[in-house]
N, CA, C and O of each residue as an XYZ file, in Angstrom:
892
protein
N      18.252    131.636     58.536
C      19.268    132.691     58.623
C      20.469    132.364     57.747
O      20.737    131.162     57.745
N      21.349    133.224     56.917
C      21.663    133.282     56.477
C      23.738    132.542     57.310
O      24.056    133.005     58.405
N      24.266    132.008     56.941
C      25.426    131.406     58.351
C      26.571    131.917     56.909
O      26.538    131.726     55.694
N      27.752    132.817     58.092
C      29.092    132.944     57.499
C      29.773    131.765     58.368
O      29.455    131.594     59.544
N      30.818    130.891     57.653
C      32.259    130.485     58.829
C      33.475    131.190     58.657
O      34.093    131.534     57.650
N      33.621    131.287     59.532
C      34.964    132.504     59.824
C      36.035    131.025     59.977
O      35.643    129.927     60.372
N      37.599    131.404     59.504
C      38.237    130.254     59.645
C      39.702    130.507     59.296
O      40.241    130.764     58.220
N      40.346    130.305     60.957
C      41.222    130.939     61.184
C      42.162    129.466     61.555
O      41.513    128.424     61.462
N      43.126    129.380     61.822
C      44.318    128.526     62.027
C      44.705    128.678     63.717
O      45.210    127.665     64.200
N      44.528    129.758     64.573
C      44.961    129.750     65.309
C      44.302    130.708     66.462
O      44.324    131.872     66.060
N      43.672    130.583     67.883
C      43.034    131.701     68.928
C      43.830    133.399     68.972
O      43.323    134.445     69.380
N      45.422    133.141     68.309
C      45.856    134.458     68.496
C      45.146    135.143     67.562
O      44.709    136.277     67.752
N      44.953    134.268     66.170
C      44.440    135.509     64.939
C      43.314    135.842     64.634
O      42.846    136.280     63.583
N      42.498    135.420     66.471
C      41.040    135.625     66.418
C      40.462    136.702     67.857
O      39.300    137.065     68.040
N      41.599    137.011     68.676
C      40.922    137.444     70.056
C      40.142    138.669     69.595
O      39.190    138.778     70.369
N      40.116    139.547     68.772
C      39.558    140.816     68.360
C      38.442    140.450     68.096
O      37.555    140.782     68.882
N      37.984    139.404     66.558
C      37.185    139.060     66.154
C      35.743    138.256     67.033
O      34.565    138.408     66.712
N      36.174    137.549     67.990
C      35.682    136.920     69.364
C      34.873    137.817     70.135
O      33.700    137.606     70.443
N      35.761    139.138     70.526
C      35.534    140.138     71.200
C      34.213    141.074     70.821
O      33.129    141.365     71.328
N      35.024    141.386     69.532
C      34.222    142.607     68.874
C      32.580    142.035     68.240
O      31.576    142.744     68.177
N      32.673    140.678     67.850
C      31.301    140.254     67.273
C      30.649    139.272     68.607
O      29.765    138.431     68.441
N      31.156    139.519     69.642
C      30.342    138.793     70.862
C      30.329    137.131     70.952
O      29.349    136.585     71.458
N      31.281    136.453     70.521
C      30.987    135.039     70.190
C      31.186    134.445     71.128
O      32.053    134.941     71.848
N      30.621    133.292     71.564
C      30.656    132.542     72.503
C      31.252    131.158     72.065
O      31.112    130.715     70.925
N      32.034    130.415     73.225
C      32.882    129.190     72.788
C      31.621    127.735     72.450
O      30.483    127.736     72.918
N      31.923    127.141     71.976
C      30.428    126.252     71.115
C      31.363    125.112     71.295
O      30.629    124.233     70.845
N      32.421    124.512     71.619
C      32.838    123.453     72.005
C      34.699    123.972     71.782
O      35.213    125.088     71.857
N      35.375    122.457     71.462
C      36.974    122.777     71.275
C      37.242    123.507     69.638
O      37.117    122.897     68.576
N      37.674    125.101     69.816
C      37.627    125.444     68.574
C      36.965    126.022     68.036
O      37.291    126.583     66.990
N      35.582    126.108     68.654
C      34.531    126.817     67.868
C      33.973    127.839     68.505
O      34.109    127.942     69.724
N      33.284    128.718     67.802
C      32.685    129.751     68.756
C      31.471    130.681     67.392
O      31.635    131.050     66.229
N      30.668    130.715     68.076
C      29.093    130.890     67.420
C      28.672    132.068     67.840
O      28.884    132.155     69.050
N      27.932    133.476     67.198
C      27.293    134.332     67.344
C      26.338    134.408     66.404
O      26.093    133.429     65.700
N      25.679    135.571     66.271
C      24.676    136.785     65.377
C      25.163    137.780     65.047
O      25.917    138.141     65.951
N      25.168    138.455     64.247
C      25.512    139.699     63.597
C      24.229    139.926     62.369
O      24.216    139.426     61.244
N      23.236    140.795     62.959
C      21.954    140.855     62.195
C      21.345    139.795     61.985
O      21.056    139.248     63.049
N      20.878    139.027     60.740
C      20.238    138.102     60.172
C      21.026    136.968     60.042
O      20.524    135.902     59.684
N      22.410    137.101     60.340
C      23.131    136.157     59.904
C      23.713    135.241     61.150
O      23.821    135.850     62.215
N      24.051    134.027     61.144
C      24.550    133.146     61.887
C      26.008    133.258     61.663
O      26.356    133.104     60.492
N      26.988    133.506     62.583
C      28.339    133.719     62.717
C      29.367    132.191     63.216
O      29.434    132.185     64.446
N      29.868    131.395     62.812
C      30.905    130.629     63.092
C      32.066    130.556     63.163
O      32.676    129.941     62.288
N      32.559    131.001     63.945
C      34.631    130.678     64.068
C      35.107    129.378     64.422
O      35.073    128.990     65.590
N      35.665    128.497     63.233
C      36.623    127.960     63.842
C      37.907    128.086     63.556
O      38.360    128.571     62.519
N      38.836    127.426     64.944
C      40.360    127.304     64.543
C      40.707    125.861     64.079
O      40.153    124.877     64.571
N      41.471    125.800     63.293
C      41.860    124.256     62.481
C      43.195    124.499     63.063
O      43.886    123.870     62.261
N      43.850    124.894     63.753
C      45.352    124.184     63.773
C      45.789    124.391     62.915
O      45.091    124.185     61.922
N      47.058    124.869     62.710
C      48.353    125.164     62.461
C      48.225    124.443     60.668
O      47.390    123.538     60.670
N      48.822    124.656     59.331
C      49.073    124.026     58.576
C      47.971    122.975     57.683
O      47.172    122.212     58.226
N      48.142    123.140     56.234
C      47.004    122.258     55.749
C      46.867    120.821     55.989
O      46.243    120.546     54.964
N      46.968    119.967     56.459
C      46.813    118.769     57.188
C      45.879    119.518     58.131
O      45.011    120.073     57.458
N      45.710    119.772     59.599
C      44.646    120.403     59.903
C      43.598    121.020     59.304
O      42.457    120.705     59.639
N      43.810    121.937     58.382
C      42.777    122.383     57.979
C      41.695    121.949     57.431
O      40.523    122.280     57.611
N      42.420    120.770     56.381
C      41.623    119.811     54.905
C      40.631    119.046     56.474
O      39.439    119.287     56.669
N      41.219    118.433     57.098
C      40.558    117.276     58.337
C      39.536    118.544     59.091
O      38.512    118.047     59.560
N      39.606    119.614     59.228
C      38.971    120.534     60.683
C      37.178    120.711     59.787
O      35.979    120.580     60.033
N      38.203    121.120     58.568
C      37.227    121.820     57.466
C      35.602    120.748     57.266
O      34.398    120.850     57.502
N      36.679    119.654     56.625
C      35.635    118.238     56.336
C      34.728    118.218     57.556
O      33.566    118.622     57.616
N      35.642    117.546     58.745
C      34.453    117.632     59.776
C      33.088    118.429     59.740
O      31.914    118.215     59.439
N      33.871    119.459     60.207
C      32.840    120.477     60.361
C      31.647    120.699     59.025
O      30.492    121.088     59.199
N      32.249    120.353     57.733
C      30.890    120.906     56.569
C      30.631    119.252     56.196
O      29.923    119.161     55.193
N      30.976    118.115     56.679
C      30.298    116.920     56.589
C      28.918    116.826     56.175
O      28.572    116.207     55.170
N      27.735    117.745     57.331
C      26.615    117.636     57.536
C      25.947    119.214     57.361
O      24.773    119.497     57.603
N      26.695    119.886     57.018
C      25.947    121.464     56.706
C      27.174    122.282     56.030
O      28.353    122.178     56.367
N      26.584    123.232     54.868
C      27.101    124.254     54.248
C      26.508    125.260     54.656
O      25.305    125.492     54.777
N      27.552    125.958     54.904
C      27.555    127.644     54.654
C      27.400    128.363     53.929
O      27.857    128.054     52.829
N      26.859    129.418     54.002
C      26.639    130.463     52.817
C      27.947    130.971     52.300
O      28.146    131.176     51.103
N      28.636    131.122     53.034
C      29.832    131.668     53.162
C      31.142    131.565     54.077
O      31.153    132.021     55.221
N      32.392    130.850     53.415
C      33.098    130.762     54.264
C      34.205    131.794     54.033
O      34.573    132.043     52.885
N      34.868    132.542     55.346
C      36.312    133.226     54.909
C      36.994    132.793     55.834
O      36.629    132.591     56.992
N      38.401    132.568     55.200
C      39.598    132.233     55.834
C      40.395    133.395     56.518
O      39.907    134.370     55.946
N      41.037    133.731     57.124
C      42.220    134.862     57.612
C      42.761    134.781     58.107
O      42.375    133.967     58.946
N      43.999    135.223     58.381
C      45.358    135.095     58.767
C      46.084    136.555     58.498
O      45.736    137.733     58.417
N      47.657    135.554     58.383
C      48.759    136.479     58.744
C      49.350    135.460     57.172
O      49.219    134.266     56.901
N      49.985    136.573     56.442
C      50.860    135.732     55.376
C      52.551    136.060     55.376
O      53.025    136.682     56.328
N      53.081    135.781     54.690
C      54.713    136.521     54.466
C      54.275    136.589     53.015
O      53.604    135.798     52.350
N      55.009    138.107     52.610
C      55.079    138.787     51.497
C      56.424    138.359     50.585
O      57.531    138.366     51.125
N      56.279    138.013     49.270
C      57.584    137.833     48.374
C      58.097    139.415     48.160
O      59.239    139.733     47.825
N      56.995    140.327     48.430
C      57.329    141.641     48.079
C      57.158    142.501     48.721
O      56.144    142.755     49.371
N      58.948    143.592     48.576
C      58.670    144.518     49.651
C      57.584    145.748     49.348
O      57.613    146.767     50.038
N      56.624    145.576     48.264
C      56.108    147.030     48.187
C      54.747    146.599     48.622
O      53.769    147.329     48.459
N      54.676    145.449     49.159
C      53.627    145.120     50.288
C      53.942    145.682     51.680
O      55.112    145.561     52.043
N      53.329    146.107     52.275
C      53.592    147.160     53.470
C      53.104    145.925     54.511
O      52.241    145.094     54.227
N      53.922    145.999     55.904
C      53.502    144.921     56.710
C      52.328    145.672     57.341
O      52.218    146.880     57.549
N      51.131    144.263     57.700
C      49.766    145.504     57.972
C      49.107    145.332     56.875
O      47.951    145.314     57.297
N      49.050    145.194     55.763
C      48.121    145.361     54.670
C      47.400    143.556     54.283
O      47.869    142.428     54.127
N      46.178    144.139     54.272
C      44.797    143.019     53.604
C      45.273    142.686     52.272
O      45.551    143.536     51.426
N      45.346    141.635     52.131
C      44.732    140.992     50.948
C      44.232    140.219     50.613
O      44.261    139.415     51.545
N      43.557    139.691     49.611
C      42.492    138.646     49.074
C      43.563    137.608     47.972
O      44.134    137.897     46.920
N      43.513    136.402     48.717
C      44.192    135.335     47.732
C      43.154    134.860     46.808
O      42.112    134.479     47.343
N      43.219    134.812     45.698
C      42.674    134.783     44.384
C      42.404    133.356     43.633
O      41.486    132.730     43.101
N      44.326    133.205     44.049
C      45.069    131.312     43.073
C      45.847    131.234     44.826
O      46.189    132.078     45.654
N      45.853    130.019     44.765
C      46.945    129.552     46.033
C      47.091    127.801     44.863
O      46.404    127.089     44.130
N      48.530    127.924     45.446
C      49.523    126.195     45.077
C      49.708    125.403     46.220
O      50.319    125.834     47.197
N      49.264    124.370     46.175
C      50.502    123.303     47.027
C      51.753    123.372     46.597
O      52.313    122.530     45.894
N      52.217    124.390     47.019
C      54.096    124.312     46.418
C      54.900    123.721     46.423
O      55.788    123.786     45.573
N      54.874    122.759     47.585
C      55.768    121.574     47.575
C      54.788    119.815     47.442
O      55.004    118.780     48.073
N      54.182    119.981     46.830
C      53.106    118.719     46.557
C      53.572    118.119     45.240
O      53.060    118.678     44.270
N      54.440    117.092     44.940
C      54.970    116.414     43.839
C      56.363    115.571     44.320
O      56.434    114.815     45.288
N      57.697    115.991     43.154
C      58.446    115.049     43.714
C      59.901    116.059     43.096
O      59.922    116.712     42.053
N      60.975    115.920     44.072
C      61.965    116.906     43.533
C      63.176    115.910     42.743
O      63.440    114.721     42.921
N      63.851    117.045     41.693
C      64.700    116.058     40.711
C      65.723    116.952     41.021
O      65.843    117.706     41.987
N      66.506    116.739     39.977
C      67.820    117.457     39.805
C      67.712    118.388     38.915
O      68.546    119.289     38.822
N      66.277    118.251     37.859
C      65.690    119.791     36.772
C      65.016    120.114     37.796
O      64.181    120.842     37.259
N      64.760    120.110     38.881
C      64.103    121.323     39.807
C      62.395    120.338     40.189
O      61.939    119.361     39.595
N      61.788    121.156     41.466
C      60.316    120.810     41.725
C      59.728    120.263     40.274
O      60.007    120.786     39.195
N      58.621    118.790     40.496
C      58.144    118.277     39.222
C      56.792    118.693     39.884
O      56.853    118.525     41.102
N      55.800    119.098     39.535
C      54.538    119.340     40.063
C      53.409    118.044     39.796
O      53.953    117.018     39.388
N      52.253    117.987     39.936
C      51.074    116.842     39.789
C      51.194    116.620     38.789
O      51.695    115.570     38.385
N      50.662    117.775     37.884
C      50.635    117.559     36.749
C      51.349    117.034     35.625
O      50.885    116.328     34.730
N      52.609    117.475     35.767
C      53.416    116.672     35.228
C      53.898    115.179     35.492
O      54.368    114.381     34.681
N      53.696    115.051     36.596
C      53.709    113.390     37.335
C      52.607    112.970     36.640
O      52.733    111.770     36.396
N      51.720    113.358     36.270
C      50.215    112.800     35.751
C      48.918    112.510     37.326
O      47.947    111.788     37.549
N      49.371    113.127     37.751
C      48.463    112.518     39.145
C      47.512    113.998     39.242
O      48.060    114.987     39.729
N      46.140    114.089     38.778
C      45.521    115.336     39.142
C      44.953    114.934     40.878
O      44.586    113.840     41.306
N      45.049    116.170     41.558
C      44.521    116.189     43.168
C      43.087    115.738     43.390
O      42.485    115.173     44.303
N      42.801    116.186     42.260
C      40.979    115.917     42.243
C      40.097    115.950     41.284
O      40.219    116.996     40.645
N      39.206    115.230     40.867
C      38.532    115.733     39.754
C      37.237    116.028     39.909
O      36.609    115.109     40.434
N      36.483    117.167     39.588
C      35.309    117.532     39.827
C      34.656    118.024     38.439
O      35.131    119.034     37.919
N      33.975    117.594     38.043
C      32.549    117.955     37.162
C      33.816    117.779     35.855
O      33.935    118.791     35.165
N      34.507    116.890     35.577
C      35.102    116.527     34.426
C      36.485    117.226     34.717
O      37.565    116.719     34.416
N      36.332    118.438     35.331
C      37.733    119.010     35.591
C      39.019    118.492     36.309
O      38.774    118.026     37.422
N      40.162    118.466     35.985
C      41.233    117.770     36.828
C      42.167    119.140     37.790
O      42.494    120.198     37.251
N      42.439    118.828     39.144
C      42.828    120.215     39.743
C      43.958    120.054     40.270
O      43.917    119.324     41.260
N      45.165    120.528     39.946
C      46.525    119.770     40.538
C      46.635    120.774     40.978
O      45.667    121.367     41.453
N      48.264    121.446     40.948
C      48.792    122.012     42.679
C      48.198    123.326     42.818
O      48.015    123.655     43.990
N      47.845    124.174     41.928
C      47.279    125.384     41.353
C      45.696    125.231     41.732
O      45.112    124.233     41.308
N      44.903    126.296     42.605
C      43.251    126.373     42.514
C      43.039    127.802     42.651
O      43.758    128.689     43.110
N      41.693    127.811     42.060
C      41.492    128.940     41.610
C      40.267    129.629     42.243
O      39.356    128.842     42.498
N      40.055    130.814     42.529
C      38.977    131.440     43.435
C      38.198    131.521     42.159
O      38.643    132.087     41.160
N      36.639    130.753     42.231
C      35.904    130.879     41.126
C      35.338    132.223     40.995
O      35.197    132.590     39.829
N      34.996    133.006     41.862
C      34.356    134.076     41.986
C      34.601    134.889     42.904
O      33.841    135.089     43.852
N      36.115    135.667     42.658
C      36.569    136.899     43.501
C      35.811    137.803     44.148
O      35.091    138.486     43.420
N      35.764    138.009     45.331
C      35.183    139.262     45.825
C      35.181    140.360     45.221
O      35.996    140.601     44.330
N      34.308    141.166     45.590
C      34.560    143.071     45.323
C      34.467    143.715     46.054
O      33.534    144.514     46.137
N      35.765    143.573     47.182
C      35.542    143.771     48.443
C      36.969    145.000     48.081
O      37.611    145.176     49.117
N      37.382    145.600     47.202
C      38.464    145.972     46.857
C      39.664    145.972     47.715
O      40.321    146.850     48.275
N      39.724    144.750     47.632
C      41.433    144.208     47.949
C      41.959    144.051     46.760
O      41.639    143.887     45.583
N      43.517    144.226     47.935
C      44.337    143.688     46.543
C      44.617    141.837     46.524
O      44.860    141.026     47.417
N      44.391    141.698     44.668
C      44.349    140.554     44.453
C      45.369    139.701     44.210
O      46.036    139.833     43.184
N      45.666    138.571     45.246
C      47.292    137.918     44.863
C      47.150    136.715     44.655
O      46.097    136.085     44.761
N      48.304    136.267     44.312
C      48.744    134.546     44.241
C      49.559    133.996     45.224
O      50.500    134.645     45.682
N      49.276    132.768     45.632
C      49.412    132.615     47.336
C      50.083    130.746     46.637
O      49.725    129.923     45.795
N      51.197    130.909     47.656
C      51.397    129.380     47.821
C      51.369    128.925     49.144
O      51.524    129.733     50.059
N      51.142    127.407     49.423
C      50.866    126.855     50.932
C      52.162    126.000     50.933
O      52.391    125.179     50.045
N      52.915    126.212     51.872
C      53.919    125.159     52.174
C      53.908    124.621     53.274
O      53.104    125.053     54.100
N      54.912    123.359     53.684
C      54.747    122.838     55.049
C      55.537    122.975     55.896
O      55.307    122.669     57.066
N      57.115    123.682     55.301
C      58.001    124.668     55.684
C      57.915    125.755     55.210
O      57.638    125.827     54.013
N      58.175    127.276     56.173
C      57.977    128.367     55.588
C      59.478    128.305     55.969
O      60.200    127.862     56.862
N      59.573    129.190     54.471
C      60.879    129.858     53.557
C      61.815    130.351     54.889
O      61.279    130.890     55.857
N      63.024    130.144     54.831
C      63.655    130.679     55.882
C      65.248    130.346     55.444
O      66.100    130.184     56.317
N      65.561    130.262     54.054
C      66.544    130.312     54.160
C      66.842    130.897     52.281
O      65.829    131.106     51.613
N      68.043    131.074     51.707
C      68.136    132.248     51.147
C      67.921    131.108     49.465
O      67.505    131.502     48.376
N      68.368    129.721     49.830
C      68.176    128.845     48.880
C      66.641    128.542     48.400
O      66.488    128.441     47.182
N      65.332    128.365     49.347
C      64.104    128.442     49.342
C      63.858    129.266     48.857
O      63.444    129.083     47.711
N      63.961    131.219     49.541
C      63.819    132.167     48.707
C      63.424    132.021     47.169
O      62.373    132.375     46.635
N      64.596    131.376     46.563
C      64.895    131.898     45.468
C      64.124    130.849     44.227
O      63.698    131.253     43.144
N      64.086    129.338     44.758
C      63.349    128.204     44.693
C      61.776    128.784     44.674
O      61.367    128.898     43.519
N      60.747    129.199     45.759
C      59.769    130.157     45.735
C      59.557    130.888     45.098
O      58.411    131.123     44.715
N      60.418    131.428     44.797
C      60.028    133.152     44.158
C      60.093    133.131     42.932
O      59.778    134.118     42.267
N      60.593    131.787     42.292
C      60.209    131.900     40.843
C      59.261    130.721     40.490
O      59.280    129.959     39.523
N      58.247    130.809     41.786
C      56.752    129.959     41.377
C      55.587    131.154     41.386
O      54.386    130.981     41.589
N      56.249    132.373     41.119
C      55.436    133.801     40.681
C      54.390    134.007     41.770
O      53.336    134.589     41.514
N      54.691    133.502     43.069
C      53.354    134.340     44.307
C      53.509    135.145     44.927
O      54.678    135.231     45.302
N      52.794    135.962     45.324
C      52.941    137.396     46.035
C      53.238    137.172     47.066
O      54.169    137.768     47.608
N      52.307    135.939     47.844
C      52.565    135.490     48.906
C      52.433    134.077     49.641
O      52.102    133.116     48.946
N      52.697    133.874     51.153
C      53.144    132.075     51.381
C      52.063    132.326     52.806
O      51.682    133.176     53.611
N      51.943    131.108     52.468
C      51.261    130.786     53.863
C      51.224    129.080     53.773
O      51.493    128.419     52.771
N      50.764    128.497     55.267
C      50.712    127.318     55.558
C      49.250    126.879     55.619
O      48.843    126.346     56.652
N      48.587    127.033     54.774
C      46.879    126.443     54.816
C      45.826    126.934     53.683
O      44.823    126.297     53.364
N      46.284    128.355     53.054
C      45.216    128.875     52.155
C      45.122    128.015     50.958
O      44.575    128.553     49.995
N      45.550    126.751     50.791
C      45.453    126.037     49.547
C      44.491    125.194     49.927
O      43.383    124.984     49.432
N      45.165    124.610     51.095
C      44.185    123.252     51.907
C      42.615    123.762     52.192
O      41.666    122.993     52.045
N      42.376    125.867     52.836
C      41.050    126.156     52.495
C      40.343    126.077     51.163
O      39.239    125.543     51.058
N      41.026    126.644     50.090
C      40.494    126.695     48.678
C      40.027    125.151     48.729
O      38.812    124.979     48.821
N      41.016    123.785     48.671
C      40.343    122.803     48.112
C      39.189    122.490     49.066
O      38.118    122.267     48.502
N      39.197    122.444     50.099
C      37.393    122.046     51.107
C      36.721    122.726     50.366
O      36.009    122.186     49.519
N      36.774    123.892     50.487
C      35.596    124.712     49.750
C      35.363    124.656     48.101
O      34.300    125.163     47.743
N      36.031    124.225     47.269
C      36.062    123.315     45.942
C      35.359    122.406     46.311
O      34.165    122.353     46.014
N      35.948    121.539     47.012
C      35.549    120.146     47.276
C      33.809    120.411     47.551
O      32.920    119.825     46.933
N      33.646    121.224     48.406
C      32.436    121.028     49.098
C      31.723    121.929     47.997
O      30.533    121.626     47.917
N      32.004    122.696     47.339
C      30.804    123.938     46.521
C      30.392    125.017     47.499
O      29.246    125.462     47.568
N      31.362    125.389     48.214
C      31.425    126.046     49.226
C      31.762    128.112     48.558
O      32.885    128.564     48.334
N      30.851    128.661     48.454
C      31.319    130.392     48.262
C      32.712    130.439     49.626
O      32.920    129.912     50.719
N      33.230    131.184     48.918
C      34.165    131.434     49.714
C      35.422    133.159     49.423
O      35.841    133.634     48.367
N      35.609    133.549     50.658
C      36.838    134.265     50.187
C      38.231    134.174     50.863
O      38.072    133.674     51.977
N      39.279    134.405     50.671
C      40.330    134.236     51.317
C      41.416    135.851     51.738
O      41.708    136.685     50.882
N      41.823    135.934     53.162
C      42.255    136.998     53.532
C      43.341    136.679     54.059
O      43.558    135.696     54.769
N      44.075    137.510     53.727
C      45.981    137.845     54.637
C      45.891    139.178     55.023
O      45.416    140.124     54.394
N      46.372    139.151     56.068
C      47.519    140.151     56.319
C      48.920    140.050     56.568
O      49.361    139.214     57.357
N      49.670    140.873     55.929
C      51.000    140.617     55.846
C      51.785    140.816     56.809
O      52.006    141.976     57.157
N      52.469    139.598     57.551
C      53.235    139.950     58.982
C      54.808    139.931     58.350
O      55.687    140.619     58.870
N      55.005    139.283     57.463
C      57.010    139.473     57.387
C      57.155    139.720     56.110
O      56.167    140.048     55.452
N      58.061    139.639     55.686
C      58.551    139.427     54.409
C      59.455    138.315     54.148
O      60.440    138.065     54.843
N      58.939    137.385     52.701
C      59.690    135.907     52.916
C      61.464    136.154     52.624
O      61.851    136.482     51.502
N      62.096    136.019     53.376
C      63.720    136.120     53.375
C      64.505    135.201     54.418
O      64.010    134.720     55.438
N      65.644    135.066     54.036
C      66.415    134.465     55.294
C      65.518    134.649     56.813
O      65.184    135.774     57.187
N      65.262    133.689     57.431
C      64.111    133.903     58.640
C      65.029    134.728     59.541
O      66.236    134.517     59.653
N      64.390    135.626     60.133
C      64.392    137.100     60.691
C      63.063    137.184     61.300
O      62.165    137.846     60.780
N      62.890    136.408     62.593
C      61.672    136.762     63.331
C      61.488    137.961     63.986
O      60.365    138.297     64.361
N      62.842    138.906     64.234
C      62.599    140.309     64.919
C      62.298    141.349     63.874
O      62.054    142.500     64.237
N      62.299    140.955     62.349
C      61.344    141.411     61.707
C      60.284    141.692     61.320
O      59.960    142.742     60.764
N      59.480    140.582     61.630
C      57.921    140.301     61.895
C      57.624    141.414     62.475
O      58.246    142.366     62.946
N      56.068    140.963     62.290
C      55.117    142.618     62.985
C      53.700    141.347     63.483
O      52.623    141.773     63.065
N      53.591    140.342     64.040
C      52.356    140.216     63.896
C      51.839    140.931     64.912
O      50.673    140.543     64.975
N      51.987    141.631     65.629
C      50.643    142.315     66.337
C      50.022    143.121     65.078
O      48.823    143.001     64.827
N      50.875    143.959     64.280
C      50.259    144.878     63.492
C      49.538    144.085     62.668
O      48.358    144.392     62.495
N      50.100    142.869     61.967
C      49.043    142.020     61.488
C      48.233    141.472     62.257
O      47.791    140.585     61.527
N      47.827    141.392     63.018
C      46.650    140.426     63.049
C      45.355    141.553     63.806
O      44.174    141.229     63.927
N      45.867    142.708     64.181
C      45.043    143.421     64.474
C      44.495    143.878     63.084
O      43.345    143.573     62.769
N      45.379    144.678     62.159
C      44.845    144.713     60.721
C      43.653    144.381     59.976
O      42.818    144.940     59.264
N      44.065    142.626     60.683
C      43.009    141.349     59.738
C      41.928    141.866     60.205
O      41.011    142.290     59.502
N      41.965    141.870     61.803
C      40.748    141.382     62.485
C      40.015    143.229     62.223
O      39.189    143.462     61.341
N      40.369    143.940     62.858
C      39.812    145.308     62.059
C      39.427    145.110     61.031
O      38.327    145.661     61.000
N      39.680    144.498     59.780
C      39.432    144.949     58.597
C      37.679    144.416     58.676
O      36.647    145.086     58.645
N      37.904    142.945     58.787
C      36.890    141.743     58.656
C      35.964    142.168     59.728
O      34.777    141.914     59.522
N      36.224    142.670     60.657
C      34.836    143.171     61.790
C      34.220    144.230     60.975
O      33.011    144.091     60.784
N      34.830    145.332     60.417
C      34.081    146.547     59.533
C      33.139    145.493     58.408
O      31.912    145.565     58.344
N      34.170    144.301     57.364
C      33.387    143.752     56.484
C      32.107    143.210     56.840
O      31.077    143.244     56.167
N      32.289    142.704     57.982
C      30.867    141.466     58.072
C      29.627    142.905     58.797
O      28.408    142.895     58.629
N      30.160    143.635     59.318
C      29.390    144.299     60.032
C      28.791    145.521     58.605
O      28.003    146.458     58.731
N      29.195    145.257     57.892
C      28.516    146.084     56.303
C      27.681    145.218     55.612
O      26.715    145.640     54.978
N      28.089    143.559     55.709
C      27.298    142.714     54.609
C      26.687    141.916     55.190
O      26.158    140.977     54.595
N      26.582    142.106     56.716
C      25.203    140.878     57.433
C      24.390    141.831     58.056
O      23.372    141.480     58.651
């Protein structure tokens, strides 16, 4: 049978998905169904890429997937992103992975330290979705930090590393699934907008119902 892993950060940005595809709990974190021909896996990695890189490994140690997707909730650099709306991360950065000066963030690359090297290639803070979906989303550039943006100095620091959007893990998914030769796609939905932190701005109910709607219609079209 053909196995997707579903791979989420957290039980809130999954109760729909749980629900709606029938999954049952398979130990701490995990939870296993069917959907046609295909073998279904959810796990949650905890909060932030440190969890994820460690949840990820574990788990594809001893078996690959046909397919893994990530999803969540992101913050938008831009307001003509509507809170509620899907998208597919494309490029995600370790944004704060290097060393800071007084000319501003120095990245890997310029330190000379590449993150990884695979098949001759060297991969510093920047990775790249080898083979985008055509799932027609819209396609963005995503950075992972280990603080999210919340103040007006970050803002502005961020926003001229050109990403649509931030999150705490979609980098740490891209590299497992690099690492491993893993197909993969990556999903947001947009719960805030990155600015001075303003949590009574947020929407995640509307996001994460969004996600999980969207991705129950997807898998239930392509398994």
């Amino acid at each position: 049978m053909k196995q997707i892993d579903l791979v989420a950060a957290t039980p809130l940005e999954t109760e729909k998905i749980r629900l709606g595809l029938n999954l049952l709990a398979d130990g701490p974190d995990l939870w296993k169904g069917t959907l046609g021909e295909t073998t279904i896996t959810l796990i949650h990695t905890g909060i932030g890429a440190v969890n994820t890189a460690w949840t990820l490994a574990s788990h594809w140690a001893s078996r690959t997937p046909d397919l893994a997707i990530h999803f969540g909730i992101a913050g938008s650099f831009s307001g003509e992103m509507a809170l509620g709306t899907v998208v597919e991360i494309v490029q995600d950065s370790f944004a704060d992975l290097g060393a800071d000066s007084p000319e501003g963030f120095i990245g890997l690359e310029t330190m000379g330290f590449p993150l990884f090297v695979q098949e001759k290639k060297q991969w510093y803070n920047s990775l790249e979705q080898p083979f985008p979906s055509d799932w027609n989303l819209q396609q963005v550039a995503g950075i992972t930090v280990n603080t999210v943006t919340g103040t007006q100095e970050g803002v502005a620091v961020r926003t001229a590393l050109n990403a649509q959007v931030e999150t705490m893990e979609s980098a740490a998914f891209f590299y497992a699934c690099l690492r491993r030769v893993i197909k993969f796609v990556s999903l947001r939905s947009i719960s805030n907008y990155v600015e001075v932190r303003n949590v009574k701005a947020w929407n995640l109910p509307l996001s994460v119902n969004a996600m999980q709607q969207y991705l129950i219609g997807k898998l239930k079209e392509i398994c």
